[in-house]
N, C-alpha and C positions, 0 to 999 in steps of 0.2 A: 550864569554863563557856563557853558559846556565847556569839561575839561580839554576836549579838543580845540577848541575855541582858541583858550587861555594858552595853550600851549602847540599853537601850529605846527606843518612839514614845513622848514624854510629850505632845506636840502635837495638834491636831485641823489638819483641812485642809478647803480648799473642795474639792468635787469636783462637777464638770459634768455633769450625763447628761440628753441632749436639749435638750429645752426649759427645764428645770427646772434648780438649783443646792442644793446641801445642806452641812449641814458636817459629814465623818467622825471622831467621837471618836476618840482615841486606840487605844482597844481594840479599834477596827473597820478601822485601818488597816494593810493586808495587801500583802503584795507582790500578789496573785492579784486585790483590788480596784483595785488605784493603780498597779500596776506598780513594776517592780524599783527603778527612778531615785528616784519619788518618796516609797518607802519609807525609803531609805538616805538623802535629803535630812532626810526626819522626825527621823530619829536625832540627826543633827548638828543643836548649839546652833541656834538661831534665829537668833542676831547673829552668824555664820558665814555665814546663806545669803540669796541675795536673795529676797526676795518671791514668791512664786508659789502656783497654783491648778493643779489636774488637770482636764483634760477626758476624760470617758470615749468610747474608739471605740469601743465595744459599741453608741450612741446615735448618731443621725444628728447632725449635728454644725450647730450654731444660732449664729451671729456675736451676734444682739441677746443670748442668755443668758451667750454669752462678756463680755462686755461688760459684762453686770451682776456678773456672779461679779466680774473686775475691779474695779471699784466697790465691791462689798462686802470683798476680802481687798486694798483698799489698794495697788493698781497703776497709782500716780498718775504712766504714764509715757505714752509715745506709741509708743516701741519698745519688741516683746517679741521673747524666743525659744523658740520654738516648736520643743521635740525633743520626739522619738518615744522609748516608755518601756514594753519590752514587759515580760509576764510571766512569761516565763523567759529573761531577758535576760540570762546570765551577762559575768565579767569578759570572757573571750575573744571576745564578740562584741564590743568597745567597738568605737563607731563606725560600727557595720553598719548601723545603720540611720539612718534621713535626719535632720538637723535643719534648721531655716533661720530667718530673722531678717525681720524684717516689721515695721506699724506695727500696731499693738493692733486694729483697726477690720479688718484684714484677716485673723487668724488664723484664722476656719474656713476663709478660703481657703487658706492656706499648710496647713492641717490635708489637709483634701480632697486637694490636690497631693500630700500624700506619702501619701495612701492609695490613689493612683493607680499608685503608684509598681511597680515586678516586683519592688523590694526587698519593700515591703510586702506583697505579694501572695505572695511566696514566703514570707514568716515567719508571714502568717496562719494558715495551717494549723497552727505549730505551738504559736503563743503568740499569745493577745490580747493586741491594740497600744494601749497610750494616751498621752495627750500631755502634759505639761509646759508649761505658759505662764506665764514669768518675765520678772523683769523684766531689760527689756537692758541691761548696764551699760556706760558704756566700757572699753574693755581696749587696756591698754598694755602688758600684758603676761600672757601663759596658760602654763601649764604642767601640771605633774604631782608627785603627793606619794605614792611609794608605800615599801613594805616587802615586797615581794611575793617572794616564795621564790628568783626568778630571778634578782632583785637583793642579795636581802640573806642573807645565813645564818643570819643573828638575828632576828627579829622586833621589836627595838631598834634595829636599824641600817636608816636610811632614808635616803633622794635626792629630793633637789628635784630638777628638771627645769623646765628655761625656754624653752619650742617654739624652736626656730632657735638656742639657745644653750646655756649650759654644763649639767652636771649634777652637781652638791653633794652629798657625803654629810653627811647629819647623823645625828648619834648621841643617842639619846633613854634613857635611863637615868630609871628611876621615883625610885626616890631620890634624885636630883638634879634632876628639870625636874618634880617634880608639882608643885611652886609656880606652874611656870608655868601651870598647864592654868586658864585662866581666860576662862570662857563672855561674856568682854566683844566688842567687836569689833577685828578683829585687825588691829591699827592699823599700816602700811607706807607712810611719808612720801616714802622713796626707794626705787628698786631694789634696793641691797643690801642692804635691810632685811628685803626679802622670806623669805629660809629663815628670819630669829629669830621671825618672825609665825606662819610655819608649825609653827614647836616645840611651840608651844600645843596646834595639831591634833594632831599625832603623840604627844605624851603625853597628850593626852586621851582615846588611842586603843587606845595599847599595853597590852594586848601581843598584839592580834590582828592579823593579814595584813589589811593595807589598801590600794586605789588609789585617791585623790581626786583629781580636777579642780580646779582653781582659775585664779580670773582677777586682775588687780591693777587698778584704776582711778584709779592717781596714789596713793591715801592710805590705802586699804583693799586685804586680803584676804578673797577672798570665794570657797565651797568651793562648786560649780555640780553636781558628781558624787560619789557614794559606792559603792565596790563592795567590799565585801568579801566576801575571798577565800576559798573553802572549798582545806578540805586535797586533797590529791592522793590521789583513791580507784582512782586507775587504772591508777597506775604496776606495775611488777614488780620487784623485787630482785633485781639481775643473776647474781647466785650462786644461784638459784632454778633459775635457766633452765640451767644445768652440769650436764650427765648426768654420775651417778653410776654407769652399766652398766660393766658389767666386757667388758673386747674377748670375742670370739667364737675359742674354739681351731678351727683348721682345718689342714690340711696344705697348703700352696702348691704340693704339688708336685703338687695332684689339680687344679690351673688349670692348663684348657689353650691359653686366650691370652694373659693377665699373667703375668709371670713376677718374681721377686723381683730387687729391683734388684742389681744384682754393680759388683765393680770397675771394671770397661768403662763401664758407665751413668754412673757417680758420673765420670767423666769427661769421657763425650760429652754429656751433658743438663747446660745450663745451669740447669735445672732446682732440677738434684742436687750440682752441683759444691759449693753453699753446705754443704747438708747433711756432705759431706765434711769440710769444716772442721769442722762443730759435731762432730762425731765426735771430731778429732782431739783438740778442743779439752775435750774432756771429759764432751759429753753423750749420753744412750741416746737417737739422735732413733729413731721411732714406723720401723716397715719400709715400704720405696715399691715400688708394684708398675710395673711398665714393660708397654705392650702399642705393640710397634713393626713389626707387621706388615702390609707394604704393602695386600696384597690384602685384609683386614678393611676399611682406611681408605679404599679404593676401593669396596668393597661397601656402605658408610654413605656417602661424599658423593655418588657417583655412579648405584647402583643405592635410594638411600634403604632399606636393608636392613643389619639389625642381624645377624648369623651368631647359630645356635642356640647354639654353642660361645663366644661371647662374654656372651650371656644367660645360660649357668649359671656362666660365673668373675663374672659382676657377681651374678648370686642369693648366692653364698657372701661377694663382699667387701659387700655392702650387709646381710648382715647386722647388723653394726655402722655406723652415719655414712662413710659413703665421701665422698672428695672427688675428682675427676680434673681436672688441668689439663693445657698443651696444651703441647710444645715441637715446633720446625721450624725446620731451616735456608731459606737464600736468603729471608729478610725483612730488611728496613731496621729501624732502632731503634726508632722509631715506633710499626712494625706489631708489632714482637713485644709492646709490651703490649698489642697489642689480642686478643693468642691468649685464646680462651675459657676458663673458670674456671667448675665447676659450684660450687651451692650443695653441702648435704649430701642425701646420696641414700640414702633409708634401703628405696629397694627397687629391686628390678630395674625394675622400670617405669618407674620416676621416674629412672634411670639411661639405658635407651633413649628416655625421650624426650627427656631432652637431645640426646643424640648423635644424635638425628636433627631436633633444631629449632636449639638454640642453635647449639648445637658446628659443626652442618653448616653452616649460615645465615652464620655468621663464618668457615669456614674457605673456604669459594666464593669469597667477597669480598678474602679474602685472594688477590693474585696474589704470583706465585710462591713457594708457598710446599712444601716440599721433606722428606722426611725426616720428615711428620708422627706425631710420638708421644705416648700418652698415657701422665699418668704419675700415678697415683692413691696415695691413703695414707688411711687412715684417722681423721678430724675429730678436733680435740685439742681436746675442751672446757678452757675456761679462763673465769674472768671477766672477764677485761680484757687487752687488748691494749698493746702502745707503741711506737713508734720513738724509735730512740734513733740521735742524730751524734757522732759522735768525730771526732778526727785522730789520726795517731800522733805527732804532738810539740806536742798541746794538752792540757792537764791539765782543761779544762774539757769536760763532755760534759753535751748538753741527751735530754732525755727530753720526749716528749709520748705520755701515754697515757688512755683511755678505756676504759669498761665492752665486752664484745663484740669484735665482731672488730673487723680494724684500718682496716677501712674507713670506720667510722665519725668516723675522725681527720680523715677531707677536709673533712669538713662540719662537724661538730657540734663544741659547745664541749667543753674538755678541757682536762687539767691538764698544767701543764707543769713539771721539777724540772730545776735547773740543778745538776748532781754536778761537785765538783772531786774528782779523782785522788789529787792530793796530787804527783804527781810529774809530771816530763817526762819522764822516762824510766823503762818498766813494771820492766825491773829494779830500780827503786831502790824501789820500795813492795809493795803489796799491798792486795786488795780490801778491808779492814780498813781502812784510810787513807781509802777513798771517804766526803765528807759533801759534806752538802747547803749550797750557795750559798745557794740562790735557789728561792722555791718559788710556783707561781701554780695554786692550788684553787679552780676553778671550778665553777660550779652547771651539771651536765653530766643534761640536760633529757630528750635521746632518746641513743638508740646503736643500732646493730645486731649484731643475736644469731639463733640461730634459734627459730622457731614450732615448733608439735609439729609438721608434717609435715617438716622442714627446711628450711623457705625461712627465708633469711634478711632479715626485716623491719628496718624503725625499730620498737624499743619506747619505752617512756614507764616513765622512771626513778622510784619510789618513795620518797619523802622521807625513809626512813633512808640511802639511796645516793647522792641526786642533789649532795649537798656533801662526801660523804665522800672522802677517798682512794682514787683509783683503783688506787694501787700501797701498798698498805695496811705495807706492812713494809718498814724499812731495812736490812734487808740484801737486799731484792729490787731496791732502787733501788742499791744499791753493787753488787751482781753484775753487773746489766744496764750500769751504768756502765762498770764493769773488762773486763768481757767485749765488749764494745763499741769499746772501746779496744785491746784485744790483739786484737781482727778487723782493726782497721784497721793496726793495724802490721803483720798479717798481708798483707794485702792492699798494706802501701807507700802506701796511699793514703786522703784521708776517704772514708768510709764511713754510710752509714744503714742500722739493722737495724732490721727485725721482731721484735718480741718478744712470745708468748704469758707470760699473769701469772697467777697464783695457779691453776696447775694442781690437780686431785685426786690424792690421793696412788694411788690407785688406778689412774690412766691412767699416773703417772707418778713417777720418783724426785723426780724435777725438781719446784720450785715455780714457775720463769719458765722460760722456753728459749728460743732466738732460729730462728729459722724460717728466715728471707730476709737477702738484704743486697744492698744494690749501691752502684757509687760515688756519690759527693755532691760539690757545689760549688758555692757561692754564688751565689746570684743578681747576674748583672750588674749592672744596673739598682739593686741596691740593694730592701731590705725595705721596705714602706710601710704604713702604719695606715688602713684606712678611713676615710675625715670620717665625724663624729658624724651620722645624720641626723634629718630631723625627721619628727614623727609623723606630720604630714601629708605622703604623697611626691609628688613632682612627676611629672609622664609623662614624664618622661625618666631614673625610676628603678622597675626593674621587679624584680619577685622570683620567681626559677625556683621553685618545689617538687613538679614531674613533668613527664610528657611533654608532657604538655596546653599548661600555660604555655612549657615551651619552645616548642612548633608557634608559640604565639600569637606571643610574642616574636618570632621569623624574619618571622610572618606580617607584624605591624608595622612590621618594620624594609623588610619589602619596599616598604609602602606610604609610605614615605620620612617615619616617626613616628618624632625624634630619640632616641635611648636615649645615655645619659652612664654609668648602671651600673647593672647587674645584680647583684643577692644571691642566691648557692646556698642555699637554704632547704630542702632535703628534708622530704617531709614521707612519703613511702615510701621503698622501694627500688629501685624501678626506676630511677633516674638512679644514687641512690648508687654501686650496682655496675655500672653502663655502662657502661664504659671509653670507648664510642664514642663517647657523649655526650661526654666532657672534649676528645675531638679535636677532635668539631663544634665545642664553646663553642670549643675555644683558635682553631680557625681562623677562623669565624663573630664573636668579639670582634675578631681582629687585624684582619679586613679593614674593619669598622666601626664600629671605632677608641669603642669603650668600657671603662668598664673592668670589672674582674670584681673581685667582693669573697666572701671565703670566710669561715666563722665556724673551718675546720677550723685545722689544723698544718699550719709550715711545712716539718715534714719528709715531709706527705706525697704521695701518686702524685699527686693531685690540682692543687698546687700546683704540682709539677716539670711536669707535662704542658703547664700553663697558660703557667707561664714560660720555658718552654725554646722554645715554641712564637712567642713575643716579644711576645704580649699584655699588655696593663696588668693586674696583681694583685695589689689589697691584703685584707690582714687584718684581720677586727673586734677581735685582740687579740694586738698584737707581744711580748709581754710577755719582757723576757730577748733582745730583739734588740741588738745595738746594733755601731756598728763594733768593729774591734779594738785598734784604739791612738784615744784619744779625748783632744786637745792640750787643757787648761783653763786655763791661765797665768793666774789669777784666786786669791784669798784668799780660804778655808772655814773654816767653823768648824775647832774644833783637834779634836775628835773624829771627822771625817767622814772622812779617812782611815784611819783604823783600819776605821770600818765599814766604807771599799771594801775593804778587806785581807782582812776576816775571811770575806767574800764568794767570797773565790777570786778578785779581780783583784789583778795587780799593780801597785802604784802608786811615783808618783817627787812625791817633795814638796821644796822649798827653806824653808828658814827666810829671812825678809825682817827687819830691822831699820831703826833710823833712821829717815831719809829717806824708806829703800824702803818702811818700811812703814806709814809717813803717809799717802805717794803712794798707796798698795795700797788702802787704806783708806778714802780719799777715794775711788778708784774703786770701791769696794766700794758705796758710801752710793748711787753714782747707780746702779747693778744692783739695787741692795734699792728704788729709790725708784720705780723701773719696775714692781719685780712688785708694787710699789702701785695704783699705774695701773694697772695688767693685772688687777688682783684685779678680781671683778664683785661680791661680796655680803660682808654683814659680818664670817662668821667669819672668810674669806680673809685680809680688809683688816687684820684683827689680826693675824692670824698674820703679815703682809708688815712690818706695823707696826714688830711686834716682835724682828722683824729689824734693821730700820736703827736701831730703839735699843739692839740691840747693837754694830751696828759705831760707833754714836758711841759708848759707852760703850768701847768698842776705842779710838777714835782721840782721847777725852779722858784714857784712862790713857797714850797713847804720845808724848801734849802734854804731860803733868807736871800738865793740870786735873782740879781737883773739879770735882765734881755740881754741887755748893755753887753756883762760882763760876759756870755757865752758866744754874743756875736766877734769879740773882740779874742777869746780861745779859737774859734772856730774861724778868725783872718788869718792869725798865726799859722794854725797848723796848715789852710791852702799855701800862704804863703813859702811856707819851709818843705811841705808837701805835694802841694800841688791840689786839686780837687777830680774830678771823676769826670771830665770833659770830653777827652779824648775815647773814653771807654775802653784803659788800660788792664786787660788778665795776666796777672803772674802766672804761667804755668808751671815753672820749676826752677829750682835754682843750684849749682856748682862750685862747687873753686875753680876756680879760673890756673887753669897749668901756668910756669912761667914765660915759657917760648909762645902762646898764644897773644894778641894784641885785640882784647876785645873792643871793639869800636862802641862811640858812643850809642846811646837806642834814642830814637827819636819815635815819638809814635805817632806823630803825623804826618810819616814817612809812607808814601801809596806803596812801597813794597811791602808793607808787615802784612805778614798773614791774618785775615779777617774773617769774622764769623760774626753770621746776621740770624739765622735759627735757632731755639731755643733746643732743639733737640741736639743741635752739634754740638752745644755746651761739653766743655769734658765732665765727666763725671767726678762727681766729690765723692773723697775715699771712703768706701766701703769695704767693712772687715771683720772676719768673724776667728777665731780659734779658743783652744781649749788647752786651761794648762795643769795639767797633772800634779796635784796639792795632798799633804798630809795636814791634817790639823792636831791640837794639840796633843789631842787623847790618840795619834798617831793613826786614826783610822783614814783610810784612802778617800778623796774627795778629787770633784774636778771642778774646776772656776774657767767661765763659758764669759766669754766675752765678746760683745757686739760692739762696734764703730759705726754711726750711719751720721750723715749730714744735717745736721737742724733745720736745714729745710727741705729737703726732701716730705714728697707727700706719701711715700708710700716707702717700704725698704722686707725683701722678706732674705732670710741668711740663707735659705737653698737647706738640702740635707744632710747631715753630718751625724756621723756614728764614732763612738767611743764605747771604750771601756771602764767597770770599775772593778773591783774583787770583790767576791763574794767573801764572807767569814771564813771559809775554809781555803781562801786563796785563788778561788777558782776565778775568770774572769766570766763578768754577764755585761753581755752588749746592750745599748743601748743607744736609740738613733732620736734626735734632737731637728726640730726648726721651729722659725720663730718669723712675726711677720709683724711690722709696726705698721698702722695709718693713722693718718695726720689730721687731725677735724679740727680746725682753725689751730686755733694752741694746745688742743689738748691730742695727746697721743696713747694711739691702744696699742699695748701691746698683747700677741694672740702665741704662746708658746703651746708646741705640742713634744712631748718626749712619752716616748713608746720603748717598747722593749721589743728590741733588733728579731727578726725571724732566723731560725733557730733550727740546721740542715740534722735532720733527721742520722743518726746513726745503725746503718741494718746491719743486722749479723750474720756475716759474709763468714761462712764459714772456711778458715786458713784451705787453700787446696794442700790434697795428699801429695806427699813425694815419691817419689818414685824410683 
């Protein structure tokens, strides 16, 4: 059943056109009359959404009939917000078009304005625009409520989103939350109360794909946007797009400028020395054809002239998908990934015109570049690609692979499977032994593959493939594992290989094969996770996805318009496969110093170019990062070692008793009491909760107390006390003079002054001074004293300058600060003390008297 379906208009609405005001029954209101916004507003409950009227732009647009509609549909405000609501306004344009906020008396002007707009004027041609007039509420806080395919696998599993801050899953189960689905209004006293308010919507909703908007105004949630999602009619199923033709029999030896690779190639072509290995190691790799003769490769760069003799050995190999890439000596390491790389070439033509556009055009620019050879094979359909890292004395090997070729890894999202071995050493196991650690199945959106003519595009993944397993079988992910691993011991050293996945039985024995490999080694600098950002981006965060926006990007940075980070976004393949492009980014980010965020893997070409190059570059998804030996000297549950075990790491645990593990335990309680504090909304806070009542329930069985006895300390003290109900703050306290008659405090008294915002909190004292010390041996010191709050997350002391004496009495300045942050329990502190600048003394010569 269709989400509209499930969730009717039962509503009437005002709607504006011209001069004139009417009200649209239920039955009459249409996306195509009201526009998309104000359709999907109708749906949702009424005590969900605030107030509001449609003006139609079809109609010249009247402030006095605005005005009255207001009046009649009970818009007893002063500010509205006036967004634009066109009518084929899908999910993917959110935000495209203009909103703005204004006072009631002026919305035809704020209308008019944005039908001025080139935004406006550009979507008019394709959709009629109309307008929304609601009422303004305050907002303390906006976000997002979706279950959209990208995010969730389920259509039960959803995310809060809080603009500038965290993002919550919550999980919506019909037989457990339809109680809550209750069309009352969705009552949010605090901030963390916000996602239990939201459950109401998501189960009133489920089990269709939804994105709503919402605002919070202190006490209320209120739903401002409704979009729901239609399925994905566009995607393709990667295994679709895998020729099934059988290769083309021919005789090689009727080519008379390629010739088939021999023992000598698989030596001198770095190319092919990899291929040698997969030979030895067990696989039928595909035959390579070699064309290394000088004067051909002078007749293409130099004379731009393809030889007729090389045009009919490409007619016979392009029968079937040819692929040709490029090897040559006297290049730096650099330059030799930039050697060209054709797509698939399914004819002679599409063959010569590379070698005379791409091929020629990079190999010019290339200097010195020596010994140039082509070296071609014919295209090994498969449906998904991976790289996989080994070491030879690591039992752990990470894979990240995706649908298409392997290119698609730089950029787009993809899955990533952590294999343990089983063993340190390959003699002592066998591929059999390989399981899985650790596994991260991502919603993998686009990839590249090729079109029918061979280029190889971004397609749009089909909703049976876009969460499925990219490496669908366990024994293809323990092959690539083992094999992986025995390359690298082959080679002595880590290793990252290429891997073709789920070949046809037809092209091949093989169901994976490994293609490439080269060495690997850790980022210096350490792995780092992109910050979260917000919906709305600042101009000083840009997103590549073509040539276009990169021109732009250089263009503004020339005109000294601050950029902080750039997102690789593909949205074709003309960047994807650019190699030259990753040169310009890596060298164009270093010199001006931003940083570069990739959604791709980090094992691949993409991210090695970026960081080898010593630019800043994080991941939207480090997943399975982490050091290698990681100290924790802290007290865990008694099960959570076992699960690091069973993982594939190895772990060193101690048994604590007594004392020790009183002590332990007590520090346990202020670790749990922090990621209280740290929690932002209600489920969190329970789950944090229920943590520190287990480790008191830890540290009352290691005391010899019952429950009993602390329930019955802790009546007393509400009783003699009171408990924390009211939500009473001391903020200071006096002697009371004797002439004064201070009255009782009642604090359930509506006059006491009240605060409901975290930021109006007063501030806990903060204090910094210095106090001028002799120590014993009588020499001058000074003792620097900081005050900050235990819970405070951040505290820095500002700057302060003193003095000390020098030996010979003389005073030297010295200027001091100091800045603590707070990572759950544990606290950094960052001191800096420098020595004070220091005003130059000129020699002013005394004037003469006179």
């Amino acid at each position: 059943m269709e989400c509209s379906t499930l969730h009717p208009i039962t509503r009437s609405v005002l709607l504006v056109e011209g001069d004139h005001w009417r009200w649209v029954p239920p039955e009459e209101a249409t996306p195509e009359l009201l526009g998309v916004k104000a359709a999907g507003l109708l749906r949702v409950p009424a005590a969900w959404v605030p107030p509001f009227f449609v003006v139609s732009g079809s109609f010249p647009v009247s402030q006095p009939t605005i005005s009255a509609a207001a009046a009649e549909a009970r818009l007893s405000v002063v500010d509205v917000y006036v967004r634009s609501n066109g009518t084929a306004e899908g999910a993917d344009e959110r935000g495209a078009l203009d909103s703005s906020t204004c006072e009631l008396d002026r919305a035809a002007s704020a209308i008019k304005q944005m039908q001025a707009s080139d935004v406006f004027k550009k979507e008019e041609g394709r959709q009629d625009i109309h307008f929304i007039v609601q009422s303004l509420l305050p907002s303390k806080e906006k976000g997002h409520l979706s279950n959209e395919r990208r995010l969730s696998r389920h259509p039960r599993d959803w995310h809060v989103e809080i603009d500038g801050g965290s993002i919550e899953p919550l999980g919506v189960r019909r037989w457990r939350d339809a109680s809550s689905v209750q069309k009352i209004a969705l009552v949010a006293d605090n901030r963390a109360s916000i996602p239990r308010a939201l459950r109401s919507v998501a189960a009133w909703v489920s089990p269709c794909r939804v994105h709503f908007e919402w605002i919070w105004d202190g006490t209320h949630v209120w739903i401002v946007q409704l979009d729901f999602l239609l399925p994905n009619a566009e995607g393709v199923k990667p295994s679709s797009l895998v020729s099934k033709a059988l290769r083309p029999n021919f005789d090689p030896a009727n080519l008379q400028c390629f010739s088939v690779a021999n023992a000598e190639h698989f030596e001198k072509y770095g190319k092919l020395k990899n291929a040698r290995i997969y030979v030895e190691l067990g696989y039928d790799m595909p035959s390579f054809f070699v064309m290394n003769r000088p004067e051909i490769i002078d007749a293409i760069l130099q004379d731009k002239v393809v030889p007729e003799a090389l045009r009919r050995d490409l007619k016979t190999l392009c029968a079937f998908p040819f692929v040709i890439r490029t090897d040559a000596t006297g290049l730096a390491g650099h330059n030799k990934q930039m050697l060209p790389r054709s797509d698939e070439l399914r004819s002679s033509d599409a063959a010569v015109s590379w070698l005379l556009k791409s091929f020629r055009t990079v190999m010019l620019e290339l200097e010195g570049a020596r010994d140039i050879t082509l070296v071609g094979h014919h295209f090994l359909p498969a449906t998904a690609s991976a790289w996989a890292q080994a070491q030879p004395d690591e039992r752990r090997v990470r894979i990240e692979s995706l649908w298409g070729i392997p290119e698609g890894t730089y950029y787009f999202a993809h899955d990533v499977y952590d294999i343990d071995t089983g063993v340190a050493k390959l003699e002592q196991g066998g591929m059999e032994g390989c399981r899985e650690m650790s596994v991260r199945e991502r919603f993998k959106g686009r990839f590249i593959a090729p079109n029918d003519s061979g280029d190889w595009i971004v397609q749009q993944t089909d909703e049976t493939s876009d969460w499925a397993r990219s490496v669908r079988k366990k024994t293809w992910l323990q092959e690539i594992a083992w094999t992986t691993r025995r390359i690298a011991v082959r080679e002595g050293k880590p290793v990252v290989v290429m891997w073709f996945v789920d070949i046809p039985q037809m092209q091949s024995r093989h169901e994976v094969m490994p293609w490439y490999h080269e060495g690997w080694e850790p980022v210096a600098g350490g792995y780092k996770k992109a910050a979260q950002r917000k919906k709305v981006r600042s101009a000083e965060f840009k997103e590549i996805s073509n040539r276009e926006s990169w021109n732009k990007l250089k263009e503004d940075v020339a005109h000294d318009i601050r950029i902080e980070r750039v997102f690789i976004n593909p949205a074709d393949s003309e960047i994807v496969r650019d190699r030259q492009f990753v040169k310009e980014l890596a060298d164009h980010a270093q010199q001006h110093g931003y940083v570069v965020e990739l959604g791709g893997g980090l094992l691949s070409h993409a991210f090695y170019m970026l960081s080898k190059a010593g630019c800043a570059v994080e991941c939207v998804d480090l997943f399975g990062v982490q050091e290698e030996n990681i100290e924790f000297n802290k007290l865990v549950r008694d099960l959570i070692p076992r699960g690091i075990q069973e993982r594939g790491e190895q772990v060193e645990i101690v048994r604590v008793t007594g004392d020790a593990l009183i002590e332990s335990l007590k520090r346990k309680i202020v670790e749990e009491v922090y990621e209280v504090v740290d929690a932002k909304s209600a489920g969190p806070i329970v789950e944090e909760i229920a943590d520190v009542e287990e480790v008191i329930d830890g540290l009352l069985k290691a005391l010899g107390i019952d429950r009993t006895e602390l329930l019955n300390v802790q009546t007393k003290k509400r009783h003699r006390r009171g408990g924390f109900d009211q939500g009473i703050m001391l903020v200071r306290t006096s002697l009371a003079t004797p002439v004064v008659d201070s009255p009782p405090l009642d604090g359930a008294s509506p006059d006491l002054r009240s605060i409901s915002r975290p930021e109006d909190l007063p501030a806990a004292e903060q204090d910094f001074h210095v106090d001028r010390r002799v120590d014993v041996s009588g020499i001058p010191e000074r003792q620097l004293t900081l005050t900050l709050p235990a819970q405070a997350n951040s505290y820095a002391s500002g700057t302060h300058r003193f003095s000390l004496e020098n030996q010979d009495g003389t005073p030297h300045d010295l200027v001091f600060s100091a800045q603590v942050e707070r990572y759950g329990a544990q606290l950094k502190l960052k001191v800096k003390l420098t020595n004070a600048a220091v005003q130059l003394g000129l020699p002013f010569d005394e004037p003469e008297s006179k």
